[in-house]
N, C-alpha and C positions, 0 to 999 in steps of 0.2 A: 507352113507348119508352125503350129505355135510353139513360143520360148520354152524351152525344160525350165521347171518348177524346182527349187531344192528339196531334193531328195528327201526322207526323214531318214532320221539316223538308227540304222539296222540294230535291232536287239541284240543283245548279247547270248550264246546258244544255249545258254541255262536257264532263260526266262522262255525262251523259243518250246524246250523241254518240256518245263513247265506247262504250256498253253497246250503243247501236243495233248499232254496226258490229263489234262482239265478236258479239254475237246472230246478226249476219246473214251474217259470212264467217269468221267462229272456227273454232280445231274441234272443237270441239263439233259445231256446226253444220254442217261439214263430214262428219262420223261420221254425222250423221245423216240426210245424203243415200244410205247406205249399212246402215244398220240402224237405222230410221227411222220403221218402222210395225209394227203387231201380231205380223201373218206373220213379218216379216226376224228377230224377237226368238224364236219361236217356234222358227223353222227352226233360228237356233242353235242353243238350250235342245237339242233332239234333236239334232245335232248332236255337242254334247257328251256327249252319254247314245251315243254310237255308233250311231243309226240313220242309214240311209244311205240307203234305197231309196225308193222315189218312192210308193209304197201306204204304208210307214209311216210315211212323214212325213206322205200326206195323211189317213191315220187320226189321226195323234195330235194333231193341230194343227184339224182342223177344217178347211182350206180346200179350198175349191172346186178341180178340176184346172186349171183355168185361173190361179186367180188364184198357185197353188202353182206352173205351171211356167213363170209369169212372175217371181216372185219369184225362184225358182231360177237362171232363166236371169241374172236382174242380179245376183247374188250370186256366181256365178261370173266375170260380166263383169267385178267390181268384184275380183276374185283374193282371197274370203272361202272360198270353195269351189271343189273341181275335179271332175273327172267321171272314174270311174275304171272300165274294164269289170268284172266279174263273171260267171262262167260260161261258157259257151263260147257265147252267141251275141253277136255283136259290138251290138249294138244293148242290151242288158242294161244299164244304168248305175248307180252308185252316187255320192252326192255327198258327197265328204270334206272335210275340213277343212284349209287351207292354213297356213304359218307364220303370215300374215296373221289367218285366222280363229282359229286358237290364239293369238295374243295377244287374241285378246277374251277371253278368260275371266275377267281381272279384272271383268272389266263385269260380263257372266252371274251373278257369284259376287256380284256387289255386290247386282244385283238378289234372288238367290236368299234372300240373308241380310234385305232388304227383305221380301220375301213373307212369310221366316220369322216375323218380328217381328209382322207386321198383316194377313197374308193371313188370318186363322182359319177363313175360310167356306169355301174351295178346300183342292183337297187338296196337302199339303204333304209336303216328300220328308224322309224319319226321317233319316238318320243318315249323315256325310259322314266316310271314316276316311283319312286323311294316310299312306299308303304311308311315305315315309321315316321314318316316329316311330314309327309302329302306334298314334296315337290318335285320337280321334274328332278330325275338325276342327273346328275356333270360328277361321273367316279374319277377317285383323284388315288394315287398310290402312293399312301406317307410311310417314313417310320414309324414303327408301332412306339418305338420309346420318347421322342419328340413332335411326334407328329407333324415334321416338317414335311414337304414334296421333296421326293426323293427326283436328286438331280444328278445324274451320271458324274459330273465336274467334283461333285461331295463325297465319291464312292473311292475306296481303295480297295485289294483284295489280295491275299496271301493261301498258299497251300495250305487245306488241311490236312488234317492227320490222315483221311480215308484216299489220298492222292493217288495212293501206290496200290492201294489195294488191287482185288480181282475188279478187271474191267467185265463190264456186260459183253455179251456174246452180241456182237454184228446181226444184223438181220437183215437181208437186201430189200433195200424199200425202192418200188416204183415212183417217179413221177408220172403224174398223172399229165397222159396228150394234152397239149395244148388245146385242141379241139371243144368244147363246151358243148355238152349238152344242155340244153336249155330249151325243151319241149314242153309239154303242160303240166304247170303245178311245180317245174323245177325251182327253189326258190333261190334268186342271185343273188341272198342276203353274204358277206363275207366272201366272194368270191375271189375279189381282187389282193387281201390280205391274202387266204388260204392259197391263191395261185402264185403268191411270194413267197410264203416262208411253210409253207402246209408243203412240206419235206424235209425230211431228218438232216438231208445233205446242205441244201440250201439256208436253213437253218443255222448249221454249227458253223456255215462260212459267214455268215452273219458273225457268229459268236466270235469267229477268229478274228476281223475288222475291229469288233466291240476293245478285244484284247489289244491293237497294236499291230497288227501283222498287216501289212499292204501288199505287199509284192510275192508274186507268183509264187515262186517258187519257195517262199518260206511256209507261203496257205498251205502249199501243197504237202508240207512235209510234215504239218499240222495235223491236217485232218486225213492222211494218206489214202487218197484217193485218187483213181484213174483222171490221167490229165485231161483225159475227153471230157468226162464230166462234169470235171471242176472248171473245165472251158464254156460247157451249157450252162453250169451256174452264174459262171459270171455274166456272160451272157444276156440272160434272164435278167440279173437284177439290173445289169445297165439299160436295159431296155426298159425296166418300171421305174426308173429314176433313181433306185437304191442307192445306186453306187454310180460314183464317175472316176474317170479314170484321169491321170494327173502324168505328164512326161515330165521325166527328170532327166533322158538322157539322150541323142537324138541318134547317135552312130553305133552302135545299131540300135532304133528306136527301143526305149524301154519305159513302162507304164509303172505308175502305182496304183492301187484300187482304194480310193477312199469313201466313207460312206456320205450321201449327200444329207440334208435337213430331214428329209423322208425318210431315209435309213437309221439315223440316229433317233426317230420315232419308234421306232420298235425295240429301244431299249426297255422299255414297260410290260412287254411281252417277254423280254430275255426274262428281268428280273423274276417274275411272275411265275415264267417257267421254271427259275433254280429254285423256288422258296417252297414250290409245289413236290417236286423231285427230290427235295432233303428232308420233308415231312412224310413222305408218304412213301419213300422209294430206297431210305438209308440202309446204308452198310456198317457193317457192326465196326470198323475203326473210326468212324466218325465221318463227316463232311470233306467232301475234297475241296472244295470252296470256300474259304472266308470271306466274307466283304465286310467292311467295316464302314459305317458312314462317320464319316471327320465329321461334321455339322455336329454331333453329341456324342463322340467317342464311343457308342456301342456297336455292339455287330449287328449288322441290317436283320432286319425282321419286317419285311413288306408288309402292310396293311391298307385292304379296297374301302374306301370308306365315302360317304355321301360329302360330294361339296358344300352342301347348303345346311346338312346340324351335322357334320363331322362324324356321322355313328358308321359301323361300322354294315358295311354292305353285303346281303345273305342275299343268296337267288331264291330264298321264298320269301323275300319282304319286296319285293319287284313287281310292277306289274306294267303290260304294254297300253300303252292309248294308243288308240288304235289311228287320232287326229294326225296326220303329217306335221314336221317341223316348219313353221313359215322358213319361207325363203329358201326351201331345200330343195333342189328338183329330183325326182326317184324317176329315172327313165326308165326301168326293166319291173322295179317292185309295184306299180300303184296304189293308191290310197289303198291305208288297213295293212300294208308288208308288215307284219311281225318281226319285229328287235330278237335280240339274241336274249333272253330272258324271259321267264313263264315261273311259274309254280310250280314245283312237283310232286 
């Protein structure tokens, strides 16, 4: 049995408070009453690649017709999507993307660059080129007021004013079986990102590590959920490498959950998702979240912008090359997989 590790030293229960109530009516948490499980993540992803219609969303996504034009229908309820005719019979529909759902793109892009890095087993989309430069894109997440790369290690964060407010009404989100569909036309672009964190639960257990919280029982009291589940989550993410577990105490064995190099990669996606959730999803007392980046003393304002002329990255200045990336192997997508980006 290996050495016990030194412990980290337990929060104090007001900071613990704190993170419960960031966890459970933030917004984050908010966002993800909204795009929140596999499908909602999915539906974007086409979405943005321009499919519209209701066969090729349920082609490329895998889900069931039901489960797709339920999803559909709360995503337009939610003003991510709208429904626009097509052809000349009125009944014809296609679902487009609203200002609303075009600002998610930072998200999409955050995940898509996640997949890039650690998806290797699904297929991955070759090559993103930046309309305003003519170069390939490499999106980077600066401050908008410095424009430096936003590095977790730079970030601090305090209660906002909207902390106490009314929380959002729970909503029970399935995960989706293990099982993969992946018959014809299914495309495995993001699969292995959305099969980590494309859950509201799995997700804000992320969020909880992000904040400090390691050990069981404080996650638990966090994000108050059944022990079962919070047992699957971990689970899960020890199983994709997210998290590894750390002993600190050996009689009677006890663990801490720390995030590994690959977990703390999805800090880009956390952020991505709170800056989306306060712009599009606020409460009338103001922000529950502050962050501040130390590097320039203002409060973080996340900006997707091109690596190569700094400008500022729109999903209609995007377009795919359809050439693979050398030296990339796509075992599930083959040559021509469509990236997460399109025109709309």
């Amino acid at each position: 049995m290996p050495s016990p590790r030194r412990a980290t030293r337990p929060l104090p229960d007001d900071r613990i408070e704190t993170i419960r109530l960031l966890l459970r009516s933030g917004e984050v948490a908010r966002a993800l009453q909204e795009v929140g499980d596999r499908w909602s993540h999915l539906i974007m992803r086409d979405a943005f690649l321009g499919v519209r219609r209701f066969e090729d969303l349920r082609r490329r996504t895998g889900a069931s017709r039901g489960t797709l034009t339920a999803r559909l229908n709360a995503m337009v309820d939610a003003g991510l999507l709208y429904r626009s005719p097509y052809g000349t019979a009125p009944s014809r529909l296609e679902y487009r993307l609203t200002e609303k759902g075009l600002a998610f793109y930072p998200v999409a892009i955050c995940m898509w660059m996640w997949e890039n890095r650690w998806g290797g087993e699904h297929g991955l989309p070759p090559r993103l080129v930046h309309e305003a430069c003519g170069h390939t894109l490499e999106p980077k997440l600066v401050c908008r007021h410095c424009a430096r790369p936003i590095d977790r290690r730079e970030l601090s964060y305090r209660a906002g004013p909207g902390l106490r407010g009314p929380g959002t009404a729970r909503s029970a989100t399935r995960r989706r079986d293990s099982t993969h569909r992946e018959g014809d036309g299914v495309d495995t672009t993001m699969f292995h990102c959305v099969d980590t964190v494309g859950d509201r639960w799995t997700a804000l257990l992320v969020g909880a590590l992000f904040f400090g919280l390691h050990r069981y029982d404080d996650i638990n009291a966090a994000l108050g959920i059944a022990t079962n589940i919070l047992a699957d989550r971990l689970r899960r993410l020890l199983a994709a490498g997210v998290i590894e577990q750390r002993l600190y105490q050996e009689h009677p064995p006890r663990h801490e959950y720390h995030l590994t190099e690959k977990g703390w990669d999805l800090f880009g996606f956390t952020i991505a998702m709170q800056d989306w959730g306060t712009r599009w999803m606020p409460v009338p007392r103001g922000p529950a979240l502050l962050l501040q980046h130390e590097a320039c003393g203002h409060r973080l304002r996340p900006s997707l912008v091109c690596g190569a002329c700094g400008g500022d990255v729109d999903a209609r200045e995007v377009r795919v090359d359809a050439a693979p990336r050398p030296g990339r192997l796509q075992r599930r997508g083959g040559q021509g997989k469509k990236p997460l980006v399109r025109r709309t």
